[in-house]
N, C-alpha and C positions, 0 to 999 in steps of 0.2 A: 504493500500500500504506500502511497506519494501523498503526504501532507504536509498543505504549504500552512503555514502559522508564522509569516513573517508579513505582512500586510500593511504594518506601522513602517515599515522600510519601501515597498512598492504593493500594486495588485496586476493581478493580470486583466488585461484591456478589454473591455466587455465587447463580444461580437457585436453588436447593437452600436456601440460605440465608433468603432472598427466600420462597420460600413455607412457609417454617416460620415464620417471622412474621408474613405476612398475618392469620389468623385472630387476632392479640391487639391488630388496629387495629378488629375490627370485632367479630364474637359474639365474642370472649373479651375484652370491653376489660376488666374488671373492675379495679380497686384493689388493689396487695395488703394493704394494710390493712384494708380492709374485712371483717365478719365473715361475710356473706352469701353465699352459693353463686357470684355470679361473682366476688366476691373473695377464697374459697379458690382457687377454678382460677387464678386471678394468681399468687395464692401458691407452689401446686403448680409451675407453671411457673418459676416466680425459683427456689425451691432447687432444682427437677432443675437448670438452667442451673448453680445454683452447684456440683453434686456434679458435673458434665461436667469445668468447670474446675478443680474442685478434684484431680479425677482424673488430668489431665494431669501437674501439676507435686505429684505425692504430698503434697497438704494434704489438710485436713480442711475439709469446708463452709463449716463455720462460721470459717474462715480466713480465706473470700473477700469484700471489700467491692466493692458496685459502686457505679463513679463514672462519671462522662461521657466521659470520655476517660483516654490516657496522662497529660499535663499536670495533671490534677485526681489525677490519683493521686499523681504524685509531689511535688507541693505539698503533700499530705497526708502524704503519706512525711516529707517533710524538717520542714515546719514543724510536724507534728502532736509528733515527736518531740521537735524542737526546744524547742518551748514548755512541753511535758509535762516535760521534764528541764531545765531553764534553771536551779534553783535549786541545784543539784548541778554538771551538767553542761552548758558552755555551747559546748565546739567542736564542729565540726564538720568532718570531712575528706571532700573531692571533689577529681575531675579536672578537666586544662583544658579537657576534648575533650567534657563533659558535654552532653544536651539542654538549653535554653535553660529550660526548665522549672525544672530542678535549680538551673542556674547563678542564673537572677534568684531563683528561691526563697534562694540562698545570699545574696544580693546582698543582699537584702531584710532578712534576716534580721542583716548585719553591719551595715547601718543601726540595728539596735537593739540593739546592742551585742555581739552574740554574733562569737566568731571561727572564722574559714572558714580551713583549709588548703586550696591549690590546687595539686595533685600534677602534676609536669610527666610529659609523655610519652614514648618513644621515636620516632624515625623512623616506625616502623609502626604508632605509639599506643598501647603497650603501656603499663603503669602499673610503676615498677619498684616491685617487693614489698615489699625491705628499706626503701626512702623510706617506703611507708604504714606499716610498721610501726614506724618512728622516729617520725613522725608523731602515733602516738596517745597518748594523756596520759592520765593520772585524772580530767582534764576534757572528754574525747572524747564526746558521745554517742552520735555517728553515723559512719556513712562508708557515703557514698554513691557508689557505681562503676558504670556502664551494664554492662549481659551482653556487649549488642554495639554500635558504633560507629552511627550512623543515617548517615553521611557517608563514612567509609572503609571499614565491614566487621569493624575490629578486633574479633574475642571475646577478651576479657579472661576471667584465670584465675580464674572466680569462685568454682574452690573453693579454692584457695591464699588467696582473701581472705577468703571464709567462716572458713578455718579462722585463719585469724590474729584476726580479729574476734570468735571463738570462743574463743581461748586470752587475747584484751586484755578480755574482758567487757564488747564494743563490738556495738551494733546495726550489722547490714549489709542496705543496701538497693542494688537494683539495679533501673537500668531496664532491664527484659525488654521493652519495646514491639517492637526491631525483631529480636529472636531467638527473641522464643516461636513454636513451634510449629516453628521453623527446626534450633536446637541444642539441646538435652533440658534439661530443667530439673528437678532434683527440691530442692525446699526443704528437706527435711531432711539429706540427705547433704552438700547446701552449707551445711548451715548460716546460710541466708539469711534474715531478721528480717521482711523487706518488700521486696516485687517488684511492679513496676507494668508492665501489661498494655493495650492496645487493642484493638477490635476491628476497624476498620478497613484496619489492615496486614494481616490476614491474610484479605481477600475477605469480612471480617462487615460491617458496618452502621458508618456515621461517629454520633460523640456516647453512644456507651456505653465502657467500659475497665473495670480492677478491678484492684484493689491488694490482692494477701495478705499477711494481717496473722498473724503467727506467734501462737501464743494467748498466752507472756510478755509478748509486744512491744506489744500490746493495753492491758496499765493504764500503759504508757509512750507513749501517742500521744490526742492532745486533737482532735478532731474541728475541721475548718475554715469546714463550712455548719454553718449552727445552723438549728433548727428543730425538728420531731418526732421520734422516737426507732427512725428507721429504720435498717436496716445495721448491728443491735447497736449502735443509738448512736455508731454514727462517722462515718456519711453521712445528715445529714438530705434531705429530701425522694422525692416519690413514683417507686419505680425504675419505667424505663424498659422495661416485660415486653416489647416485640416488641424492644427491642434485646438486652436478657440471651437472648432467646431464639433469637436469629441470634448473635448472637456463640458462645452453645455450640453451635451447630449448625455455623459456621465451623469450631472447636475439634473439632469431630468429625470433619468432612472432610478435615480437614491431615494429609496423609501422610507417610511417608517418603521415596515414590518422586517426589515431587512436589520433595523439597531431593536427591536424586542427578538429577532430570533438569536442576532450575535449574543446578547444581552445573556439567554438565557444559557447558551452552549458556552460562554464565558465562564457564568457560574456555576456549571457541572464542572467543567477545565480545575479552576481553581480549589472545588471541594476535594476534588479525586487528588489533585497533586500536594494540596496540604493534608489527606490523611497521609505521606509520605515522613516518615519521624523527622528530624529536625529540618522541616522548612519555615519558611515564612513568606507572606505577601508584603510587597512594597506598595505604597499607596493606600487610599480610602477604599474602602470596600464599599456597593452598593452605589446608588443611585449619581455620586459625585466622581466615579471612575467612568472612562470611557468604557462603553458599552464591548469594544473587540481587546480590550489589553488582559491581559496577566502576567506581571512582574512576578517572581517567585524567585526567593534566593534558600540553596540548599546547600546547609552545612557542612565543613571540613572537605570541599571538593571544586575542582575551579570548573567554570561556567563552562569554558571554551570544552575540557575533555568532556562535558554534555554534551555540548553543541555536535562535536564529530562523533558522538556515538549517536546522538539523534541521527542525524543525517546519514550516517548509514544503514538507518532503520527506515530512512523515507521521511522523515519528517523535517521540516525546516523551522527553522527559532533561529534568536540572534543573541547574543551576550548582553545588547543595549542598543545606541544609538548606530544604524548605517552609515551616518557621516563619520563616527568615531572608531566604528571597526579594525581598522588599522593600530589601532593607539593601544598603548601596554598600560599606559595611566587607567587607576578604575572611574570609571564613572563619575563624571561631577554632578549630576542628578543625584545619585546612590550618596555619595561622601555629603551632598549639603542636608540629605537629610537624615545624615548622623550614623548611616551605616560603616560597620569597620571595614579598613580595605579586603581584609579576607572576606570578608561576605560580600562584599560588591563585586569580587571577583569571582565568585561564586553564585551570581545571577541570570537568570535566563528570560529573556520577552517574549511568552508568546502574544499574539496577534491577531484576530482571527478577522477572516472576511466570510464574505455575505455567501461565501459557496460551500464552508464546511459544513460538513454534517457530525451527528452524534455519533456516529461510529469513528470516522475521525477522532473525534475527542475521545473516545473511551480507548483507540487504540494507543493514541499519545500518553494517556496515564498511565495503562500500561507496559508502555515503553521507557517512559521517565522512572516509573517503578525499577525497572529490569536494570535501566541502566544507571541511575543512580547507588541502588543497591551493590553493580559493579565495582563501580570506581570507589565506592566507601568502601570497598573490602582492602582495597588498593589503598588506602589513604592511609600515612603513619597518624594525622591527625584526627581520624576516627577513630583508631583503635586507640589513641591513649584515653577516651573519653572514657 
């Protein structure tokens, strides 16, 4: 049996998806710049895409930039604001639990002088409220806080932050990459400035995303490719039409019944692997965890010798972040929120998407059974317990 449970990293591309874009590699390849017949149908096709998306999360069209990915959005997020307001306003507040995106955009940007707060977390990654809101200053311009964790699950209370960010007269961006379409999002009732988007997480196409840009937030953000005056002047270069146009076709097939059935085969995953003797969940349990994650870290044993005995059993999982995969550092999700490095490296994400089934999961417990039990045999630091 082949089970994928890495989903928080990529999904595979919904056929539906898949042929709603074929025809703009081939008769409909046109430009949308261009002013000719196949470069209105380009065009036609990028703002229906943007009115789909826009739809979802109650903006307005002309709201939506598209960019290549999550990463290009919030790089735009941070540093667009950043730069735009530096002469006024030069902080900036985030978490420690942030995407790598956000974190080195912050990084980058203390290199040139600008100052980063870095908000610590709870146990389950939560962001406490009263710290962000002592945090912000008359020199605030941003504050940047993920929807949902990519690593543990955590939904942060993004409209308690909206609306504090609302009452400090502070821009609030949020990375939505691993919640949209999962936990509801409407940009106005949060109060949210800039939310950045992928298509790939949610079974659309890899190398397209989009960043909503509220219409004030707009002459407050400086665009980071330079080039021609596409994307209202905030995203140079030629969009991507078969990717806008799978990604809104994704954004259209994302259901509800599709985060109650993750929801439910999550919560078998996670029973069956914690009757497993010394494990543990990271993150909130129930209704505040994303609906497809299960963080699970298991004692006296490293993550990575799971991962390759899963995988030769057929099943896929990750140790943590895809961006991070390469890295021998544990986890800075895991470490901010208080986990020791032996146990963070001793962590495993599953993930699930809208195709598993329960036998899938009962096979994976199984298998996690079999091969954890393995390596603990193997382990000097199981047997001195």
């Amino acid at each position: 049996m082949r089970v994928y449970l890495d989903h928080a990293a990529t999904t595979p591309v919904d056929p539906a998806v898949v042929s709603a874009m074929l025809p703009y590699f081939t008769e409909k390849f046109g430009n949308a710049s261009s002013l000719h017949a196949w470069g209105r149908e380009a065009q036609a096709a990028l703002e229906e895409a943007r009115e789909q998306i826009a739809r979802k999360i109650n903006a307005a069209p002309e709201e939506i930039v598209f960019t290549s990915g999550g990463s290009e959005s919030d790089n735009l997020a941070v540093k667009g604001v950043a730069y735009a307001l530096r002469e006024k306003r030069n902080h900036i507040i985030t978490s420690k639990i942030e995407h790598p995106a956000v974190l080195e955009s912050c990084r980058r940007l203390e290199k040139e002088g600008f100052k980063v707060t870095y908000l610590n977390v709870d146990r389950e990654g939560f962001v406490d409220l009263a710290q962000l809101e002592a945090a912000i200053t008359d020199k605030t311009a941003l504050v940047s806080i993920m929807h949902a964790n990519n690593e543990i699950g955590t939904i942060q209370n993004i409209d308690a932050i909206g609306g504090i960010c609302q009452k400090k007269n502070v821009i609030y961006h949020t990375d939505s990459v691993q919640s949209f379409t999962k936990v509801p999002l409407d940009v106005k009732k949060q109060n949210i400035g800039l939310a950045s988007f992928s298509a790939h997480k949610i079974h659309g196409p890899k190398g397209v995303g989009a960043l909503y840009v509220r219409r004030d937030v707009k002459r407050s953000l400086i665009k980071q490719i330079h080039g021609g005056h596409h994307e209202r002047d905030l995203r140079a270069g030629t969009e991507n039409i078969p990717g806008v146009v799978g990604f809104a076709k994704a954004v259209e097939l994302a259901g509800t019944q599709h985060v109650r059935e993750m929801t439910k085969l999550r919560d078998t995953l996670l029973d069956g692997l914690l009757k497993i003797e010394d494990t543990h969940v990271n993150g909130p349990l129930g209704e505040h965890r994303l609906c497809n994650n299960a963080s699970v870290s298991f004692h006296f044993i490293e993550g990575e010798g799971i991962l390759l005995h899963l995988d030769m059993k057929g099943i896929a999982v990750s140790t943590g972040s895809a961006c991070s995969s390469q890295s021998l550092e544990p986890s800075h999700v895991l470490t901010a929120i208080g986990l020791p490095v032996e146990l963070a490296h001793g962590t495993i994400r599953f993930s699930l998407g809208r195709e598993n089934t329960k036998e899938e999961i009962e096979y994976t417990i199984d298998s996690a059974k079999e091969v954890v039990g393995k390596l603990r045999a193997l382990s000097p630091l199981a047997r001195k317990k």
